[in-house]
NUNU-554763 format. One line per 10 residues: number of its first residue (from 1); for each residue x, y, z of C-alpha. Coordinates in steps of 0.1 Angstrom, whole numbers, plus 5000, padded with zeros to 4 digits. Layout:
N
NUM> X/Y/Z ~ ... .
***
This chain:
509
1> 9689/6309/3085 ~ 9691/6342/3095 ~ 9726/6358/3086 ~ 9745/6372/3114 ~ 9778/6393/3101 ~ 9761/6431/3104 ~ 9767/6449/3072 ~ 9749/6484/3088 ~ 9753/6493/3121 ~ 9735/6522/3138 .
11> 9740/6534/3174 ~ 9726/6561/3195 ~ 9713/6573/3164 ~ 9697/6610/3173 ~ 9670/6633/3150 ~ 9653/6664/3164 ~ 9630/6692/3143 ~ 9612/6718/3164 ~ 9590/6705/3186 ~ 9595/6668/3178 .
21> 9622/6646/3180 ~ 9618/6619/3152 ~ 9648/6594/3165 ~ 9661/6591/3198 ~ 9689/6573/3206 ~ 9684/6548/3178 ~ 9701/6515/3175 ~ 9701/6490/3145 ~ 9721/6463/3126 ~ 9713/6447/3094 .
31> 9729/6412/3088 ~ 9750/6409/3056 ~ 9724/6388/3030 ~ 9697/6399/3056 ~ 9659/6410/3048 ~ 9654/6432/3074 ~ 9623/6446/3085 ~ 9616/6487/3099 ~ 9583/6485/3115 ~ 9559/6519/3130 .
41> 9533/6538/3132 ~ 9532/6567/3107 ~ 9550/6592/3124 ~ 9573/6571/3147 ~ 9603/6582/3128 ~ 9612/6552/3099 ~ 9612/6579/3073 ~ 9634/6602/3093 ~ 9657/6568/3102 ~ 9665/6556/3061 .
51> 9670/6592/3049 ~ 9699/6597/3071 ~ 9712/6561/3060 ~ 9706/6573/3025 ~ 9723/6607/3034 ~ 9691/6631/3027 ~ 9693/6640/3063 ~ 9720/6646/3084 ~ 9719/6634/3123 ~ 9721/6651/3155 .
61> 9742/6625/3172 ~ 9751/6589/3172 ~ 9768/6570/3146 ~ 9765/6547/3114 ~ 9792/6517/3107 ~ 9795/6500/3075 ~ 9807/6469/3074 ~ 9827/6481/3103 ~ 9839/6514/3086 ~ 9820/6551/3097 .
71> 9795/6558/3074 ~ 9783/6596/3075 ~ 9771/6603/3037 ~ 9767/6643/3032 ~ 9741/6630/3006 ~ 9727/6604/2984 ~ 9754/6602/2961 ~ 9779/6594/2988 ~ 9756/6571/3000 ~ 9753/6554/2965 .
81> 9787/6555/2963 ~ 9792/6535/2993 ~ 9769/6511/2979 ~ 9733/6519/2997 ~ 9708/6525/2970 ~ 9671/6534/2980 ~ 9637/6523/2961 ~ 9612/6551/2974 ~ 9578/6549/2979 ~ 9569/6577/2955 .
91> 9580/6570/2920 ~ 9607/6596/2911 ~ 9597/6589/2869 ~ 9597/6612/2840 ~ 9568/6601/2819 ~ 9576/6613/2785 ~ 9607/6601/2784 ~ 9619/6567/2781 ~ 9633/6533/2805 ~ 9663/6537/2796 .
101> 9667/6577/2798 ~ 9648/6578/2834 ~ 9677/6551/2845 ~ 9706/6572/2831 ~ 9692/6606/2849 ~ 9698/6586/2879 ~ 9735/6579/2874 ~ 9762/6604/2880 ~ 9781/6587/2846 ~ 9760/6569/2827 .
111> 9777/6549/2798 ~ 9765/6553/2757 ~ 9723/6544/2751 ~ 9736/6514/2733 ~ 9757/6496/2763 ~ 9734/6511/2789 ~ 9704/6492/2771 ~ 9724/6459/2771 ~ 9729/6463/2807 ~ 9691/6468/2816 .
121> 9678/6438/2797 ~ 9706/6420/2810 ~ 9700/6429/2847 ~ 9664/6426/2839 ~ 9664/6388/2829 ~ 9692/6381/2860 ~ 9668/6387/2883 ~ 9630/6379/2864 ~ 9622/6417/2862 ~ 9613/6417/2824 .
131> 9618/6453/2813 ~ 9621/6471/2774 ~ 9648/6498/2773 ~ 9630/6515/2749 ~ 9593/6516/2763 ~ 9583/6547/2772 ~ 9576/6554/2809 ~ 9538/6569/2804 ~ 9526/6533/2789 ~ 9536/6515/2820 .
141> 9516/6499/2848 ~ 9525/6505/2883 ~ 9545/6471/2883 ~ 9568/6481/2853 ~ 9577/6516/2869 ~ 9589/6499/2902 ~ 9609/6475/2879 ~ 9624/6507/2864 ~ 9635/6520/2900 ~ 9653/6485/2911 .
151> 9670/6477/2882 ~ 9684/6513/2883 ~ 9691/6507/2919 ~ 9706/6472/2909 ~ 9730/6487/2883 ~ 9746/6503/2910 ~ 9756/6467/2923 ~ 9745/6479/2958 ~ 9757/6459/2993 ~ 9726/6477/3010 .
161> 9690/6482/2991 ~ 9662/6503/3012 ~ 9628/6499/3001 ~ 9598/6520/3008 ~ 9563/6506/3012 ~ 9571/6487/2974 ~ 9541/6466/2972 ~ 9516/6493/2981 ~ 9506/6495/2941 ~ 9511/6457/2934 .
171> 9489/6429/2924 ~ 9493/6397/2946 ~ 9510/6381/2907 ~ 9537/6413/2908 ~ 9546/6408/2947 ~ 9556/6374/2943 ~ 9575/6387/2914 ~ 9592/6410/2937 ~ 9599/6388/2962 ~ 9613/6363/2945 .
181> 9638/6393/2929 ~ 9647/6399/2966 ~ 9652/6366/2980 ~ 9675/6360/2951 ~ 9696/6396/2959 ~ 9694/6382/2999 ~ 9711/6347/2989 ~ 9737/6366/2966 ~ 9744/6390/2998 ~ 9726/6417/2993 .
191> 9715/6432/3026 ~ 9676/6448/3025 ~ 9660/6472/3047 ~ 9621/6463/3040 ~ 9595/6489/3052 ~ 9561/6481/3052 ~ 9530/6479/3065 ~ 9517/6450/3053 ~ 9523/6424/3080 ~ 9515/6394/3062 .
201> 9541/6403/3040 ~ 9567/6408/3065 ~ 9559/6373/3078 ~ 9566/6357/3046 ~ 9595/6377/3033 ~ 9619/6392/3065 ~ 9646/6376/3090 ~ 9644/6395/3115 ~ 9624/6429/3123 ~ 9627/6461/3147 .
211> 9600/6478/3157 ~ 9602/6517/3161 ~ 9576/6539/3184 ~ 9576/6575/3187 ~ 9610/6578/3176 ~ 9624/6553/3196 ~ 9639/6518/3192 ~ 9610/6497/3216 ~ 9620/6464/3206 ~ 9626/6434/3178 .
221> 9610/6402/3169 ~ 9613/6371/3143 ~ 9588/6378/3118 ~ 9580/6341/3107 ~ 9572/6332/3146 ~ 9552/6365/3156 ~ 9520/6368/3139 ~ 9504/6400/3120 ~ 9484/6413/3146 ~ 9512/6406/3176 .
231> 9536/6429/3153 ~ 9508/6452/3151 ~ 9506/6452/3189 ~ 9543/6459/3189 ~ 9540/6488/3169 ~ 9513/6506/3188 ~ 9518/6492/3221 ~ 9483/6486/3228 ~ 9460/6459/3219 ~ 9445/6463/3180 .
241> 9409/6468/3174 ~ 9394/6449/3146 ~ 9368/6468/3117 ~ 9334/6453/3129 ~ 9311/6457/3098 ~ 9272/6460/3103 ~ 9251/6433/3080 ~ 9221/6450/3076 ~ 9206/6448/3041 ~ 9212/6476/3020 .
251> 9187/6508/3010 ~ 9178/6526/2986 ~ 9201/6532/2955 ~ 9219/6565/2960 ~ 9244/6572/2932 ~ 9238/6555/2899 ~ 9262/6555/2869 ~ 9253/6551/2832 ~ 9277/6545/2808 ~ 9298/6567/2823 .
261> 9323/6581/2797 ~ 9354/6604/2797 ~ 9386/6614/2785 ~ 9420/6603/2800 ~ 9431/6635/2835 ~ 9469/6634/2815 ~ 9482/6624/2785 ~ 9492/6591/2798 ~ 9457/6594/2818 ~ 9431/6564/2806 .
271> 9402/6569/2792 ~ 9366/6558/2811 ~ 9348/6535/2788 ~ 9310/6533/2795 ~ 9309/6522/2833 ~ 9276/6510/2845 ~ 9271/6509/2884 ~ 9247/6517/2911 ~ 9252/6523/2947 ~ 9222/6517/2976 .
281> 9224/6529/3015 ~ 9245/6512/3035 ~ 9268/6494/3011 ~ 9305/6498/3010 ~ 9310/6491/2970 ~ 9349/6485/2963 ~ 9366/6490/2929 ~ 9399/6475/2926 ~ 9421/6481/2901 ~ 9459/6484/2893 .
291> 9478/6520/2894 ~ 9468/6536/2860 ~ 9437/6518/2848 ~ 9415/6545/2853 ~ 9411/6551/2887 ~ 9420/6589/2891 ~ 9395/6598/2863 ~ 9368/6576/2878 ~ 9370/6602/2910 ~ 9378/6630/2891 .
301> 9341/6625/2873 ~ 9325/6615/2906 ~ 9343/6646/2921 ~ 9331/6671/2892 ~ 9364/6678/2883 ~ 9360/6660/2850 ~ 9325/6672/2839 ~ 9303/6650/2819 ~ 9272/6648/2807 ~ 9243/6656/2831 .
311> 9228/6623/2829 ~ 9256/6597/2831 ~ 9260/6606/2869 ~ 9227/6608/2895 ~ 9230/6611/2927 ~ 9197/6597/2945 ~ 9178/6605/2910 ~ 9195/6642/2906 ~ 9211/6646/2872 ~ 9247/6661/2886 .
321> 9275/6652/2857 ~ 9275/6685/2845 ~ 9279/6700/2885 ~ 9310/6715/2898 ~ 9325/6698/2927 ~ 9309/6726/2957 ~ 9279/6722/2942 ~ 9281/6685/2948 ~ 9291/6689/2980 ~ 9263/6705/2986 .
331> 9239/6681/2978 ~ 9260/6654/2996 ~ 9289/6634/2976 ~ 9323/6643/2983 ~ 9350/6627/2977 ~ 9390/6623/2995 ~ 9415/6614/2961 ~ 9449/6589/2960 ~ 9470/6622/2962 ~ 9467/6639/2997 .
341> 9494/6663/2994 ~ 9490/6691/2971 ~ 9454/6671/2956 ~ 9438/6666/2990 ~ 9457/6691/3012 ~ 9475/6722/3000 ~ 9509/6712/3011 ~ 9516/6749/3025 ~ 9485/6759/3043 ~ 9473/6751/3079 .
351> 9452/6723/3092 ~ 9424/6745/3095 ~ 9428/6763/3062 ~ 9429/6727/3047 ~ 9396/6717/3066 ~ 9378/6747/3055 ~ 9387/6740/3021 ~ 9362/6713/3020 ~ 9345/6718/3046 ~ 9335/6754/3043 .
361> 9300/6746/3026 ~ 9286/6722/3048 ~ 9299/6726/3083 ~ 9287/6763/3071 ~ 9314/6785/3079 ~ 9306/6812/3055 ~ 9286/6840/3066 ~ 9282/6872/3042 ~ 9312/6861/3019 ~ 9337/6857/3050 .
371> 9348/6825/3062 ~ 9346/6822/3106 ~ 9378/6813/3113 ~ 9365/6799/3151 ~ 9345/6773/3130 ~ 9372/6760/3111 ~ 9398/6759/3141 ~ 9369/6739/3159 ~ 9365/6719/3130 ~ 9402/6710/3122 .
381> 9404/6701/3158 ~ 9373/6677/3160 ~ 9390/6659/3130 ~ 9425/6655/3151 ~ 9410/6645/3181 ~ 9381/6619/3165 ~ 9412/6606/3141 ~ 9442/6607/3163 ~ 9461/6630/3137 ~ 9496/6635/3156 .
391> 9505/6666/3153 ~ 9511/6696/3174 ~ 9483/6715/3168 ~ 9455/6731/3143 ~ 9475/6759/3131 ~ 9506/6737/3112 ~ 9512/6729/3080 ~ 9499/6701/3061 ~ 9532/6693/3047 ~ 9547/6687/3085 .
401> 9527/6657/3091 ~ 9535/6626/3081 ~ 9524/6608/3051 ~ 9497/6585/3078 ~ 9489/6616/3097 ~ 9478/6631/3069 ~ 9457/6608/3053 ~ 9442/6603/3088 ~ 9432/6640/3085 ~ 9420/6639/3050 .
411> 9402/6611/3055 ~ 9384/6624/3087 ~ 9376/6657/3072 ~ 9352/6641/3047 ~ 9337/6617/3069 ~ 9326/6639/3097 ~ 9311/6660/3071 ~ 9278/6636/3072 ~ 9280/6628/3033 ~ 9249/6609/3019 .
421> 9281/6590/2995 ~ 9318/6589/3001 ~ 9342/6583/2975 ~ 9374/6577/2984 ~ 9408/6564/2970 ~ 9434/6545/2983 ~ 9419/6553/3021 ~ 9444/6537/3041 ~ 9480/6542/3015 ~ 9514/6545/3034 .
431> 9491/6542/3066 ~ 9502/6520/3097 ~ 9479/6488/3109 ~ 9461/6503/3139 ~ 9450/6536/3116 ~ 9441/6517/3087 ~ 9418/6496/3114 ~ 9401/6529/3129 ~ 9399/6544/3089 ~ 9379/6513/3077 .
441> 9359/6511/3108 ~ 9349/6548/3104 ~ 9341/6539/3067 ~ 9321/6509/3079 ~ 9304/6533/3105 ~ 9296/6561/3080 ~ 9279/6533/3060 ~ 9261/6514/3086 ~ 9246/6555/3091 ~ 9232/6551/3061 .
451> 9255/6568/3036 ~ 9272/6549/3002 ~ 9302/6544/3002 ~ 9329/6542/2974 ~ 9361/6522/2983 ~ 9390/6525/2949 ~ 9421/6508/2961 ~ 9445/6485/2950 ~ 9450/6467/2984 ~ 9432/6435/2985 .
461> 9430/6428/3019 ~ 9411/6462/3023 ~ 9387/6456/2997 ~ 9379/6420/3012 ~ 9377/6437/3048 ~ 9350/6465/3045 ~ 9335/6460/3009 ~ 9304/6441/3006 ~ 9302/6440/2967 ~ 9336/6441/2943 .
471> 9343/6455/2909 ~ 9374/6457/2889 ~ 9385/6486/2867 ~ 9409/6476/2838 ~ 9418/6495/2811 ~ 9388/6522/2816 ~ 9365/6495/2814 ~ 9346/6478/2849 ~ 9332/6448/2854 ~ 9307/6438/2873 .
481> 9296/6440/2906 ~ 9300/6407/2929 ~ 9291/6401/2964 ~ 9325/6400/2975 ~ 9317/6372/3004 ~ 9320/6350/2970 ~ 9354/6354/2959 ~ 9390/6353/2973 ~ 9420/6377/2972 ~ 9435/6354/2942 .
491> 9409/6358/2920 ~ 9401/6394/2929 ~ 9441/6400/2918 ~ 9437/6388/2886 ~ 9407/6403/2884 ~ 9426/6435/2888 ~ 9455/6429/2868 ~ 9428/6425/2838 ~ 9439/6383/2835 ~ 9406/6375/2847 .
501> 9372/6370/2828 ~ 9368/6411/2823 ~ 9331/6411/2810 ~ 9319/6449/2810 ~ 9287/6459/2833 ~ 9261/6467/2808 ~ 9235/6472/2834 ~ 9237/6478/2866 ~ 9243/6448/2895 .
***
């Protein structure tokens, strides 16, 4: 049963930056003990929406209610105070340090290390989050560091919790831990603002959903009775295309792998422990794997920004482990990582100073030691157009898109870039259902070209969409390949979470 007393009301709420405005005329409510759904495409103004609920942004016009009271927080510690608390997408976690210290940074008074410890584990077994106090932040999986963020979040007793994409670095075993944590806080009357883009998920978790497009409030729906794809429809107001995958037989091997070794990217990095793979023409090879076990140092040594020896890495029968990543570029692998701002994209710089940055060397834009500016404009812009990167033009900043857009961008610069293999990482993270349709189908297309194509990611339906054999990466280690027609999303998560029979590749599948 859907609860019906509102506990936040929003009305007329209004946003506007130059040249955009990200809410217009926004109106909400959020039941008391609801699970309430925020549904978009990237860019239609959700991020924009809870930051001026959680007080990081003030609005234009309009106002908030709640629980019947005006509600204008002049930031997020009047909004904490009021009882709002926000679990955000990116982890705010100081790695050296431990649970317990990152949780009392968070409070404005925490109480002595002794009582505060008492009150984690005891919040921790309420609610079937187990968590140490003491454990240091570095050693934890994805799963534990989002347990660190709600239970702080939950020591503030909050009446309204936001939460921000939180499954996008869970196994299928760690959402249903989630989710049961949530329905629990929903029965005891905690209201929850859910965003996601994971539709199934909505259906199985929300009461009630609206749907925001282009800054505006188009509409709302019951989750349990509308299906994934109608939601999607919502969303984009158009009908949603479906990945279409070619199943031709694959080629030629391309990039082979032996015993692939290397040292952790960071001190709480994990170390690559003799991975074994090959890749052929044609094939979409997917490596799933839970935040942490290795996959940043697996594209970091594909990428050549972890060097190796020369022969643990050939690319169609070319030694390359000891290359530098232009000089891979050159002869044809590039690579798009997890991080797209400030890893990706330079945060600061244009769109077509961030497509030249990869894409100097082989769309050939140097001439005598200068770059041709002309090229790279036309370049950036044949990634916007062929991607649908909203944004106003070539010529702004990476760091004024949002988090879709520009993924969308990165994504498109290395594929129309003709590589012979495509490594990428987390393709379609934080990215709405119609662009994580025309993503994989462009990965699908560059394959069906002829290229290989690396898929790391930690999203299972993803993997089971566009792959064509699967691997897991646990602990540094990867198992074998498997056509991945033969397995199901259950298996494939435990798989990942390292519960699964792990046996190593010794030779390649």
């Amino acid at each position: 049963m859907t609860p019906q007393t509102p506990l936040l009301t929003i009305e007329g709420l209004t946003k506007a930056y130059p040249g955009v405005v990200a809410n217009d005329r926004v109106d909400l409510r959020v039941g008391t003990g609801e699970i309430h759904a925020l549904l978009g495409e990237n860019g239609a103004g959700k991020s924009t929406l809870v930051k001026m609920i959680y007080g990081l942004v003030r609005p234009d016009s309009g106002q908030m209610l709640l629980d019947g009271t005006p509600y204008h927080p002049a930031d997020p510690n009047a909004a904490r105070a009021a009882g709002v608390a926000m679990v955000f997408q990116h982890f705010s976690l100081f790695d050296a340090l431990s649970v317990a210290e990152n949780i009392a940074l968070g409070m404005s008074d925490p109480p002595p290390p002794r009582a505060l410890a008492g009150r984690i584990r005891a919040v921790s077994e309420t609610y079937g989050l187990p968590l140490d106090p003491d454990r240091t932040v570095g050693g934890l999986s994805a799963g534990e560091r989002q347990r660190v963020e709600i239970i702080r979040c939950l020591l503030q007793e909050p009446r309204l919790l936001i939460m921000d994409e939180p499954t996008s670095v869970l196994t299928p075993q760690e959402v249903e831990i989630l989710f049961r944590t949530l329905r629990q806080l929903s029965r005891q009357g905690t209201s929850i603002l859910y965003i996601s883009h994971k539709l199934e998920e909505i259906r199985s978790l929300c009461h009630a959903a609206t749907i925001l497009r282009l800054g505006r409030n188009v509409g709302a729906c019951d989750p349990v009775n509308t299906s994934a794809r109608a939601m999607a429809e919502l969303m984009v107001g158009s009908a949603l295309h479906r990945p279409e995958r070619d199943i031709a037989s694959p080629g030629a091997v391309l990039l082979r792998l032996d015993g692939l070794s290397a040292a952790p990217a960071s001190p709480f990095g994990t170390a690559l422990k003799a991975i074994t793979l090959e890749v052929r023409r044609g094939e979409v090879l997917g490596i799933g794997g839970v935040a942490g076990n290795g996959q940043d140092e697996l594209l970091a040594a594909l990428s050549g920004e972890i060097l190796t020896a020369a022969t643990m890495i050939r690319l169609d029968d070319t030694a390359i482990g000891a290359l530098r990543p232009n000089d891979r570029r050159r002869l044809g692998l590039l690579c798009a990582p997890e991080e797209r701002l400030g890893h990706a994209a330079a945060p600061d710089m244009s769109l077509t100073e961030n497509a030249a940055l990869t894409g100097a060397i082989r769309q050939e834009m140097l001439k005598g030691g200068f770059l041709d500016w002309k090229k790279a404009r036309r370049f950036a812009g044949a990634i916007i157009e062929r991607f649908d990167v909203r944004t106003p033009g070539p010529g702004h900043a990476a760091r004024s898109l949002s988090g879709g857009n520009l993924q969308k961008f990165v994504i498109g610069r290395e594929i129309l870039q003709r590589p012979d293999v495509l490594v990428v990482d987390q393709p379609t993270w934080g990215v709405d259902a119609a662009a994580a349709a025309a993503i994989r189908q462009a990965l699908l297309d560059l394959a069906a070209s002829g290229a290989a194509v690396i898929c790391i990611s930690q999203d299972l339906d993803e993997l089971m969409e566009i792959s064509t054999r699967f691997a897991a990466l646990n602990e540094g280690r990867l198992t074998r390949s498997r056509p991945t027609s033969e397995m199901n999303t259950e298996e494939i998560g435990l798989m990942m979470g390292g519960a699964h029979d792990m046996e190593p590749a010794h030779a390649p599948a």
